[in-house]
Structures are given as structure tokens and as C-alpha cells.
PDB file as gemmi writes it, atoms N, CA and C in Angstrom:
CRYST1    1.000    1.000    1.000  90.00  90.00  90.00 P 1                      
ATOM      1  N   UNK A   1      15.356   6.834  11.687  1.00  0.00           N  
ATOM      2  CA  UNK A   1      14.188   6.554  10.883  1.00  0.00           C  
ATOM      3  C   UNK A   1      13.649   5.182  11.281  1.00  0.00           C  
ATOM      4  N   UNK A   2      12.472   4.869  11.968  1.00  0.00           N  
ATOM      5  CA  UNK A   2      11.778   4.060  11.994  1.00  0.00           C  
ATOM      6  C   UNK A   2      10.657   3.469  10.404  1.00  0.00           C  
ATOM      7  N   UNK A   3      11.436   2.275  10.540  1.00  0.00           N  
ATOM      8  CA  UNK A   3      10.533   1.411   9.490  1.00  0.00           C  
ATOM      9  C   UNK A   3       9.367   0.515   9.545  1.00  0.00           C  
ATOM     10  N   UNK A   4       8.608   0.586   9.025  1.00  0.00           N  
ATOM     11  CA  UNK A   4       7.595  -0.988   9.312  1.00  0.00           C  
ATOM     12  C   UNK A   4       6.853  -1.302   7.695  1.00  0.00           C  
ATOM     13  N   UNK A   5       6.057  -2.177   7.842  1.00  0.00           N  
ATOM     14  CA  UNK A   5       4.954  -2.886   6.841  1.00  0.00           C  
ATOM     15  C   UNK A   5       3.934  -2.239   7.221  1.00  0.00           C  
ATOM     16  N   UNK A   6       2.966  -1.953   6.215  1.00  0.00           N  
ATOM     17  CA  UNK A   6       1.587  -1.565   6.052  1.00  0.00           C  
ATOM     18  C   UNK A   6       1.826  -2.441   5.315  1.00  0.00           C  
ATOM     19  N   UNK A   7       0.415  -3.197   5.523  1.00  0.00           N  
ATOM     20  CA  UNK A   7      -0.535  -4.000   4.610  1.00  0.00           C  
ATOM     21  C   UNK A   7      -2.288  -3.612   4.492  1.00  0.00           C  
ATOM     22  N   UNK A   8      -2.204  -3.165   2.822  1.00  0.00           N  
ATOM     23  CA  UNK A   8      -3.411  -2.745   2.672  1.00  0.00           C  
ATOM     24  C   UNK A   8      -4.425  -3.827   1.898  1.00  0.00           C  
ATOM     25  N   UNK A   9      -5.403  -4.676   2.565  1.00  0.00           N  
ATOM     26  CA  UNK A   9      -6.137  -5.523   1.522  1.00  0.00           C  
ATOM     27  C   UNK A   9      -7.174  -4.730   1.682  1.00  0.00           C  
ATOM     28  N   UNK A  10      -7.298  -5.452   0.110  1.00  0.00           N  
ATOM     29  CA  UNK A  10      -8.906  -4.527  -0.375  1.00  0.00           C  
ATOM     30  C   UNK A  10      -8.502  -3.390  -1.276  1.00  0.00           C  
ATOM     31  N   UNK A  11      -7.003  -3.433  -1.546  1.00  0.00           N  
ATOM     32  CA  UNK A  11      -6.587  -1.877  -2.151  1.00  0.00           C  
ATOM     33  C   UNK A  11      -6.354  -1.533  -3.636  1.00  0.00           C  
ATOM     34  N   UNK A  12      -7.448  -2.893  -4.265  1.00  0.00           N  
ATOM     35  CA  UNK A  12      -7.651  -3.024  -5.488  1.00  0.00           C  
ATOM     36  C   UNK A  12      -8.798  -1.771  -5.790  1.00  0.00           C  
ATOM     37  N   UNK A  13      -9.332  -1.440  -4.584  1.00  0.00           N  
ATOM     38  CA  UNK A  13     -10.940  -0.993  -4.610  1.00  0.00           C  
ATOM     39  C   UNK A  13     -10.766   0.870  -5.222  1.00  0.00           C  
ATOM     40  N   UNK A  14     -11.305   1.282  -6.462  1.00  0.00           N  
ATOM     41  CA  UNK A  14     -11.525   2.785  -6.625  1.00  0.00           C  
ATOM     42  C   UNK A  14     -11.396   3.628  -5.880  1.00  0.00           C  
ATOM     43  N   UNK A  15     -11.991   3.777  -4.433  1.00  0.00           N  
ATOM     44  CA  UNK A  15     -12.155   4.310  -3.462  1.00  0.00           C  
ATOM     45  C   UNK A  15     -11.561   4.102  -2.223  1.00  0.00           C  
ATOM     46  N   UNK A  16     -11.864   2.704  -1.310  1.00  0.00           N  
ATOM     47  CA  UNK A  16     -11.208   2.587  -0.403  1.00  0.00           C  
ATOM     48  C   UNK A  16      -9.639   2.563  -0.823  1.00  0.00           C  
ATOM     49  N   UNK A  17      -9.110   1.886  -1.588  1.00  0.00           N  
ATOM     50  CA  UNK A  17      -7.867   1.400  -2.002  1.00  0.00           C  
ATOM     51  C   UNK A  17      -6.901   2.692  -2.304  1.00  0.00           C  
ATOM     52  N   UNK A  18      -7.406   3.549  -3.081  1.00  0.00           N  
ATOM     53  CA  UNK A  18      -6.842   5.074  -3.005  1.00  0.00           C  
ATOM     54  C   UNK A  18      -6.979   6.308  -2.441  1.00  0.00           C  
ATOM     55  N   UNK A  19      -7.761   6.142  -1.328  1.00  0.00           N  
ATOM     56  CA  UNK A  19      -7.783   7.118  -0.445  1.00  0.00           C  
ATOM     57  C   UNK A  19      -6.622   6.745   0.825  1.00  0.00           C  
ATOM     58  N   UNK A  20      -6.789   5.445   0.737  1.00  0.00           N  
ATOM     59  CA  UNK A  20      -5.806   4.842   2.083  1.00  0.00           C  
ATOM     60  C   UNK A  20      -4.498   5.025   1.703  1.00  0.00           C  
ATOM     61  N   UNK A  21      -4.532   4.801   0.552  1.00  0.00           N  
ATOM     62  CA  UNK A  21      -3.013   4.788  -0.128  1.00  0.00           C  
ATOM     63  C   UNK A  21      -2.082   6.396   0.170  1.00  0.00           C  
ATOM     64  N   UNK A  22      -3.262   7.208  -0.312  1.00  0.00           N  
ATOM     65  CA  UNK A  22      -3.062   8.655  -0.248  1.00  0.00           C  
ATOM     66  C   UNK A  22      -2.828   9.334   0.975  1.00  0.00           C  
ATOM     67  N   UNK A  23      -3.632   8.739   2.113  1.00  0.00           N  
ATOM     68  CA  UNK A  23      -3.335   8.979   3.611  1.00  0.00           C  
ATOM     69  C   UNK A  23      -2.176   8.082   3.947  1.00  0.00           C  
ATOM     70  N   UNK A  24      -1.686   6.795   3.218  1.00  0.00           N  
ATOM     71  CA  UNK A  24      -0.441   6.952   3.657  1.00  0.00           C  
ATOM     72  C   UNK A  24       0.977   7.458   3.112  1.00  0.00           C  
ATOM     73  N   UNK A  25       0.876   7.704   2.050  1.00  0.00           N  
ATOM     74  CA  UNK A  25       1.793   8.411   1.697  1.00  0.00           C  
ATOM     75  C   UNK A  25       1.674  10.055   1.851  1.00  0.00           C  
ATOM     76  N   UNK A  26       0.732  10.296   2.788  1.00  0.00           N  
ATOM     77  CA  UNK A  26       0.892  11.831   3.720  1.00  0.00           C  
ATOM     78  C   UNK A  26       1.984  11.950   4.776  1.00  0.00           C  
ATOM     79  N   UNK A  27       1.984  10.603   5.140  1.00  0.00           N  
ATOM     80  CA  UNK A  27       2.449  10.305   6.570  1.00  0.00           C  
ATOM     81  C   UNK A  27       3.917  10.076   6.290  1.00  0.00           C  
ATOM     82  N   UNK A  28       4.411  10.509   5.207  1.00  0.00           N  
ATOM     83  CA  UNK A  28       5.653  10.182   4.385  1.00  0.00           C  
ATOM     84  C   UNK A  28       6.702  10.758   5.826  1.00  0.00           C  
ATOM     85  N   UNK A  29       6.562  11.680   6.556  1.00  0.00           N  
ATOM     86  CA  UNK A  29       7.677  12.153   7.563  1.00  0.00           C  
ATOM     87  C   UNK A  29       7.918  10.737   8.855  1.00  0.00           C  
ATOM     88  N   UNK A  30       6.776  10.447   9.156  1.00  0.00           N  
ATOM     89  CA  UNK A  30       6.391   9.461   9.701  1.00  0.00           C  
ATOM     90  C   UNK A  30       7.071   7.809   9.279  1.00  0.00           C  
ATOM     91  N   UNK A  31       6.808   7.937   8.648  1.00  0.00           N  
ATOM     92  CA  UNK A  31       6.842   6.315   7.890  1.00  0.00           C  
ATOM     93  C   UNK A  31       7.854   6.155   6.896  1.00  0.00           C  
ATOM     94  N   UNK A  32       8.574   7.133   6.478  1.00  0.00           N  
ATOM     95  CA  UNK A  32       9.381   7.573   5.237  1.00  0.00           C  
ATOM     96  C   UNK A  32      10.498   6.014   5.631  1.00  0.00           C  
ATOM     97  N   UNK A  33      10.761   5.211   4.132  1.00  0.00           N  
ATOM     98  CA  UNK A  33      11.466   3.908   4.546  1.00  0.00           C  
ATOM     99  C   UNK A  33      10.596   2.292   4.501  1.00  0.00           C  
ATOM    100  N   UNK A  34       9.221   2.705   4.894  1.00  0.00           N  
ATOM    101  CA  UNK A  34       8.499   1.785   5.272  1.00  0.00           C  
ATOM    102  C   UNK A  34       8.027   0.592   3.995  1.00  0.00           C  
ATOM    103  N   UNK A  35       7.509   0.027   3.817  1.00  0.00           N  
ATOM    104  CA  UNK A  35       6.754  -0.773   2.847  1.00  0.00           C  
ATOM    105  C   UNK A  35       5.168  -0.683   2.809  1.00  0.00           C  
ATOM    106  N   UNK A  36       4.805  -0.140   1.859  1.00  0.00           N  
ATOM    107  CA  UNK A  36       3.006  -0.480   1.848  1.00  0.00           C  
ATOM    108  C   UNK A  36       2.961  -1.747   0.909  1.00  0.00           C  
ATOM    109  N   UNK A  37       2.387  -2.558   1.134  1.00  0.00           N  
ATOM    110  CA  UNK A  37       2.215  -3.840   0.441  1.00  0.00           C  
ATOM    111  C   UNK A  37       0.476  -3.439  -0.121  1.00  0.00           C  
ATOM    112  N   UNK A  38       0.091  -3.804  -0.932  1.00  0.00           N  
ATOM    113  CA  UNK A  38      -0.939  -3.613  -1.364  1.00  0.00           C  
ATOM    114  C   UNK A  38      -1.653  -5.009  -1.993  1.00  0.00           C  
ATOM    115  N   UNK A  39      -2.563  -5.472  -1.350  1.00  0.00           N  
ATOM    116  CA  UNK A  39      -3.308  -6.951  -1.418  1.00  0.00           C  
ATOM    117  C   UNK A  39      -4.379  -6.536  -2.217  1.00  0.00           C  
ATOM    118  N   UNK A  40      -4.837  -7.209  -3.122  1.00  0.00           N  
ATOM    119  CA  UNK A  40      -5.969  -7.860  -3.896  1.00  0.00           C  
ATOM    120  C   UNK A  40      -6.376  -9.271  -4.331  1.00  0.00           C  
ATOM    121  N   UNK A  41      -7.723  -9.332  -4.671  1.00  0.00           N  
ATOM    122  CA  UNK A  41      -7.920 -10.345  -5.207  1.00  0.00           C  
ATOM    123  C   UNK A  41      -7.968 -10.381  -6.447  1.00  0.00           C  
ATOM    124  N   UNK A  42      -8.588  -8.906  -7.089  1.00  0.00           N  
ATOM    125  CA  UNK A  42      -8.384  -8.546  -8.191  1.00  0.00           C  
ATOM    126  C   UNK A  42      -7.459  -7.846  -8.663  1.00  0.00           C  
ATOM    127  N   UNK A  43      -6.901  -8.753  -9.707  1.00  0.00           N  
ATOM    128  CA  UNK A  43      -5.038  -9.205  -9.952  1.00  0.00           C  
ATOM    129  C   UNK A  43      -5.099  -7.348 -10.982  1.00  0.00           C  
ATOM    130  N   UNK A  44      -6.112  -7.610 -11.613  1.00  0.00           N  
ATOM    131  CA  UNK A  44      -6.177  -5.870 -12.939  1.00  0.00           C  
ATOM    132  C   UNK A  44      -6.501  -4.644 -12.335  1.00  0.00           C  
ATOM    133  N   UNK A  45      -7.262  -4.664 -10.970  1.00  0.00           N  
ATOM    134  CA  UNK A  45      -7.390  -3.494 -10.317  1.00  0.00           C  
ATOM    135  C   UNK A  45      -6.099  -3.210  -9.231  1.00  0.00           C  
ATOM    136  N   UNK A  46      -5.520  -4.233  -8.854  1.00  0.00           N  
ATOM    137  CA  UNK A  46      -4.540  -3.937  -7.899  1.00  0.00           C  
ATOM    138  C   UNK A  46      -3.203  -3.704  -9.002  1.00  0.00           C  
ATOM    139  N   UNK A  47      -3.166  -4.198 -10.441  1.00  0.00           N  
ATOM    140  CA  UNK A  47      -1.702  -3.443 -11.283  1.00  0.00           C  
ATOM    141  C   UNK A  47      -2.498  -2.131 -11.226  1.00  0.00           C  
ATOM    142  N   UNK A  48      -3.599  -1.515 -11.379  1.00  0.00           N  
ATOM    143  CA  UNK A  48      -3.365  -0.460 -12.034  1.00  0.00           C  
ATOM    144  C   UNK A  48      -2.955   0.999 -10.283  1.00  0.00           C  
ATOM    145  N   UNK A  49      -3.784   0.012  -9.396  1.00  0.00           N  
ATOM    146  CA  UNK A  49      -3.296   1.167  -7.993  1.00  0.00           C  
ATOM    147  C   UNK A  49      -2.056   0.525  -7.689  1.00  0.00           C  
ATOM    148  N   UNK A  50      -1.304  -0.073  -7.767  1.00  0.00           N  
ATOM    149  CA  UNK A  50       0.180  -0.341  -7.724  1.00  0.00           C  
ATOM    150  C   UNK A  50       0.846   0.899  -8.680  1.00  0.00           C  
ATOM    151  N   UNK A  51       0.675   0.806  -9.950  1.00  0.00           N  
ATOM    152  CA  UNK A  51       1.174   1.426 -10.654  1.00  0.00           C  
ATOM    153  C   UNK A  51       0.939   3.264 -10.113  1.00  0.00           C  
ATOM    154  N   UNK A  52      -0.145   3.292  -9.947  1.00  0.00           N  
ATOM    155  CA  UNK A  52      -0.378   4.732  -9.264  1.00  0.00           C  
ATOM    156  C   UNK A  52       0.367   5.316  -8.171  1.00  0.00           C  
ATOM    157  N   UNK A  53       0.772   3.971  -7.061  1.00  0.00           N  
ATOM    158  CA  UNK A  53       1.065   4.347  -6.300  1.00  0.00           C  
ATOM    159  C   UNK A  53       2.633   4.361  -5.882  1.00  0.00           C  
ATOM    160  N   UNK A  54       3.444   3.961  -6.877  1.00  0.00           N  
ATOM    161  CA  UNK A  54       4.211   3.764  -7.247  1.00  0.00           C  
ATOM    162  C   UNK A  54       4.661   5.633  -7.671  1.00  0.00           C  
ATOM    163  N   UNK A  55       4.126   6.090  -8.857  1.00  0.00           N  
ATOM    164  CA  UNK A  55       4.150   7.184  -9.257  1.00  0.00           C  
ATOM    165  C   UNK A  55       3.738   8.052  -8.364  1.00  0.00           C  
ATOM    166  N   UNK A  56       2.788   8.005  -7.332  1.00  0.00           N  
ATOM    167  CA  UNK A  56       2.780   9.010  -6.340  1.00  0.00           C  
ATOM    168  C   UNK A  56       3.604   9.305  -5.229  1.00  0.00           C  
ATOM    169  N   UNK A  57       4.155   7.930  -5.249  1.00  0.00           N  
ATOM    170  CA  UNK A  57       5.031   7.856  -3.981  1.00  0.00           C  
ATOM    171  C   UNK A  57       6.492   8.378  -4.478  1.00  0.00           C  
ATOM    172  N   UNK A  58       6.800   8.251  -6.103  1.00  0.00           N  
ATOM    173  CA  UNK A  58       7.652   9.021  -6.532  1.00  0.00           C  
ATOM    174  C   UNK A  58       7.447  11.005  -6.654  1.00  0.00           C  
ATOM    175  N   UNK A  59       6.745  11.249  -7.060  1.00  0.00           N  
ATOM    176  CA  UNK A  59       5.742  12.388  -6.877  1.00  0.00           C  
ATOM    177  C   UNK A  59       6.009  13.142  -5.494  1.00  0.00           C  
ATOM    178  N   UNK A  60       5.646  12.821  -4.727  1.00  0.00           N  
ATOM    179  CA  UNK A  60       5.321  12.635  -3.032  1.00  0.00           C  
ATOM    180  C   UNK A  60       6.931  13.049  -2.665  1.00  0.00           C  
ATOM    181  N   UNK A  61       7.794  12.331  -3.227  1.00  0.00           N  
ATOM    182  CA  UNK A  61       9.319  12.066  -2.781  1.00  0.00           C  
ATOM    183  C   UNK A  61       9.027  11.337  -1.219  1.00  0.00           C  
ATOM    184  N   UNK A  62       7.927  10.056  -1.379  1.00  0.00           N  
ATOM    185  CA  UNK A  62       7.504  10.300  -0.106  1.00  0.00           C  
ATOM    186  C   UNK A  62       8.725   8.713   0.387  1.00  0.00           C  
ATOM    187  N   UNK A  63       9.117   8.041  -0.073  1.00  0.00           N  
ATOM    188  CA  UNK A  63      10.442   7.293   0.231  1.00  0.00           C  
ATOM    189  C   UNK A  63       9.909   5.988   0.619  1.00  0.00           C  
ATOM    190  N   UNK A  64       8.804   5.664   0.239  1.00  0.00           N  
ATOM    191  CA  UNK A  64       8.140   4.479   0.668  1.00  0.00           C  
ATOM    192  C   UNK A  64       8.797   3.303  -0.303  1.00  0.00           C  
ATOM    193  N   UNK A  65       8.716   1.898   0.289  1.00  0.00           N  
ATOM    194  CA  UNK A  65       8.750   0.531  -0.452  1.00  0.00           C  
ATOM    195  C   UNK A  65       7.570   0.345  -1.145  1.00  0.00           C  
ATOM    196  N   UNK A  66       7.531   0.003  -2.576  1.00  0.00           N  
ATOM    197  CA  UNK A  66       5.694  -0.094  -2.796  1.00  0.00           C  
ATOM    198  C   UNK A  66       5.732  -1.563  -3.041  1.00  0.00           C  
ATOM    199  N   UNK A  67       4.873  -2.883  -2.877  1.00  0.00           N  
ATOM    200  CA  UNK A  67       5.036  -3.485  -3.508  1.00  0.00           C  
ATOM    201  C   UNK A  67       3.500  -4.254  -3.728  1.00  0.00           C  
ATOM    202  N   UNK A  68       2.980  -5.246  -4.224  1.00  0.00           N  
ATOM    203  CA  UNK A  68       1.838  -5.702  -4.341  1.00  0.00           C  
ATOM    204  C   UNK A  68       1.907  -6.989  -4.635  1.00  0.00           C  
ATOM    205  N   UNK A  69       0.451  -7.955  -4.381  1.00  0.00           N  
ATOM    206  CA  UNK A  69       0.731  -8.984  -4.595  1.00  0.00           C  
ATOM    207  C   UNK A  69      -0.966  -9.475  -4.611  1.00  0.00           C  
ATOM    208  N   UNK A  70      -1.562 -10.631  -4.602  1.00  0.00           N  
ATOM    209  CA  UNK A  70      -3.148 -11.399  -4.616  1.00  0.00           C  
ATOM    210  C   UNK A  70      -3.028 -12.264  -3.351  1.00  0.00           C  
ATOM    211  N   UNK A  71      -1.358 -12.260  -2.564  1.00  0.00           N  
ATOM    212  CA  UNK A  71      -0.921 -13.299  -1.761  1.00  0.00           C  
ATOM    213  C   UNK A  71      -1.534 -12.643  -0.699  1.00  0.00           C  
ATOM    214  N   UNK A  72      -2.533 -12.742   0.227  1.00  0.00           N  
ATOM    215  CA  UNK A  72      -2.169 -12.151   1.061  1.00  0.00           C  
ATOM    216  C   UNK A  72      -1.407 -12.278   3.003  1.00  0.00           C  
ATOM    217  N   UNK A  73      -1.485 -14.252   2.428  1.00  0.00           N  
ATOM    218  CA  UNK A  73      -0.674 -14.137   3.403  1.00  0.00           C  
ATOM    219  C   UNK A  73       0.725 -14.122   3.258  1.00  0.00           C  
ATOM    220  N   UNK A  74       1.007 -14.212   2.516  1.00  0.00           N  
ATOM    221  CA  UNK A  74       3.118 -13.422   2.141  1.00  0.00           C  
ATOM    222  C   UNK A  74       3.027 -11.830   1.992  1.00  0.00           C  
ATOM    223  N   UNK A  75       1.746 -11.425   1.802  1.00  0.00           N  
ATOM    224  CA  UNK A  75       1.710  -9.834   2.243  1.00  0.00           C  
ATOM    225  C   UNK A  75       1.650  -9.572   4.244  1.00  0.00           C  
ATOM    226  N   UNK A  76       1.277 -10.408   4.523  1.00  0.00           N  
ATOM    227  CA  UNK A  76       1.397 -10.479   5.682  1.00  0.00           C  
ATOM    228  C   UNK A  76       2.669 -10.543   6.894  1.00  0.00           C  
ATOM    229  N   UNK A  77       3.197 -11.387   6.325  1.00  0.00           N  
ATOM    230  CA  UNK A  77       4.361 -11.972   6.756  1.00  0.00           C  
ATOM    231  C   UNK A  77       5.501 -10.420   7.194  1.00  0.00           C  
ATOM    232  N   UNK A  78       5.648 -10.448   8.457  1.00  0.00           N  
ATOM    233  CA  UNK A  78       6.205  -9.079   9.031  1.00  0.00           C  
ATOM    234  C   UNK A  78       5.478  -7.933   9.120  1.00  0.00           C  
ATOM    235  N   UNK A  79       4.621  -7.896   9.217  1.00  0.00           N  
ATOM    236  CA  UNK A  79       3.642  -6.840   9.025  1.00  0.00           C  
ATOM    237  C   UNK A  79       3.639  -6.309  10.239  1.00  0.00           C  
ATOM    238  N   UNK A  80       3.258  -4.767  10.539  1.00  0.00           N  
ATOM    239  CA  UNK A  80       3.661  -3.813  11.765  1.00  0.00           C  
ATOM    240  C   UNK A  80       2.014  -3.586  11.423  1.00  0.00           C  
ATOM    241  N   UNK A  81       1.719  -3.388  10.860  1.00  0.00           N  
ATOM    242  CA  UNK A  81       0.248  -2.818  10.471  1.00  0.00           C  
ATOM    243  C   UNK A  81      -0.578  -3.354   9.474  1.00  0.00           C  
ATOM    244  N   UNK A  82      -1.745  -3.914  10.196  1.00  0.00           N  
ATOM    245  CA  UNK A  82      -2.881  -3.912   8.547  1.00  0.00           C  
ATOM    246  C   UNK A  82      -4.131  -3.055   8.687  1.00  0.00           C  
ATOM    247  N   UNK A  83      -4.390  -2.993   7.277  1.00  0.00           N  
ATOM    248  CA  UNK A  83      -5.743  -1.792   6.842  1.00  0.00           C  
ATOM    249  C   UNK A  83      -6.614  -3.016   5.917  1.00  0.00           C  
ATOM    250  N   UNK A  84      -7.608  -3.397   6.153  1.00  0.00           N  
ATOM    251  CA  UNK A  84      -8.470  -4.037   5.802  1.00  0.00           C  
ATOM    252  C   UNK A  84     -10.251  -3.414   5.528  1.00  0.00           C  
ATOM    253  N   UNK A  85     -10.444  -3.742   4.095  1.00  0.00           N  
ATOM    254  CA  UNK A  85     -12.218  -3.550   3.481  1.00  0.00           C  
ATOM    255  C   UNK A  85     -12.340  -4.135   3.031  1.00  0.00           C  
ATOM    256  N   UNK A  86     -13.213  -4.725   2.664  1.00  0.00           N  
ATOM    257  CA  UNK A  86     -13.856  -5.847   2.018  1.00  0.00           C  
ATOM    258  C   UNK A  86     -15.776  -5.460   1.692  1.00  0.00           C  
ATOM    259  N   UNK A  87     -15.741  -5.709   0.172  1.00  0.00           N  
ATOM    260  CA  UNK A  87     -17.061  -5.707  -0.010  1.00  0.00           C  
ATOM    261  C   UNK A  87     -17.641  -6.686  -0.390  1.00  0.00           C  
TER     262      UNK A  87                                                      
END                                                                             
């Protein structure tokens, strides 16, 4: 099993933030192990897609690390991958 970091900023966002989330926890065979870190600036939209994604990734049985933060450069830090939007 290969592991890495996804880092998603911007994944506070309705749309971008949970569609990306959702395409990666597809990839659960793939990535199964990994960490999605999930960056915002907005501290109330990123608890509530944390919390979602948390439950999907339980859901999913998809075996991911979830974690989140507003930091985004300590979301950074080891990172194999970033997904970046910004509006």
C-alpha cells in the first residue's frame, strides 16, 4: 500500500471543496492509507466539510487520514499532492 498527502485548499467551498473531496475518496483502492488534509480560511465552512468528510470516508470504508486545519502551510508540510481554488 502506497501512502501520500493530499492537500486540498479552498475545501471550505460548497462545491469545489466537496466534489474534490468525493473524487478523492473514489480513489479509496488507490490511495487507501493516505491523508487528505483539508485547508481553509474559513474556520465554520471547513468544520462542517471536515466533519462530512470524515463520515464519508467512514461510509466509503474508504481508509483515508482526514484531517483539517486554516494553517496552510503545516497543511503543506510533506505533501505528495496539492488541489488548489480560490475565489
Amino acid at each position: 500500500m502506497r501512502t501520500t498527502k493530499v492537500v486540498v485548499i479552498g475545501a471550505g467551498s460548497a462545491s469545489f471543496g466537496l466534489e474534490t473531496l468525493f473524487d478523492l475518496l473514489l480513489a479509496k483502492d488507490e490511495l487507501r492509507g493516505s491523508t487528505i488534509s483539508l485547508v481553509d480560511v474559513e474556520a465554520a465552512n471547513l468544520e462542517k466539510v471536515a466533519a462530512l468528510a470524515r463520515m464519508a470516508n467512514d461510509v466509503y470504508g474508504a481508509g483515508f487520514r482526514i484531517e483539517h486545519t486554516t494553517d496552510r502551510r503545516a497543511a503543506l508540510c510533506g505533501a505528495g499532492f496539492v488541489v488548489t481554488a480560490v475565489a
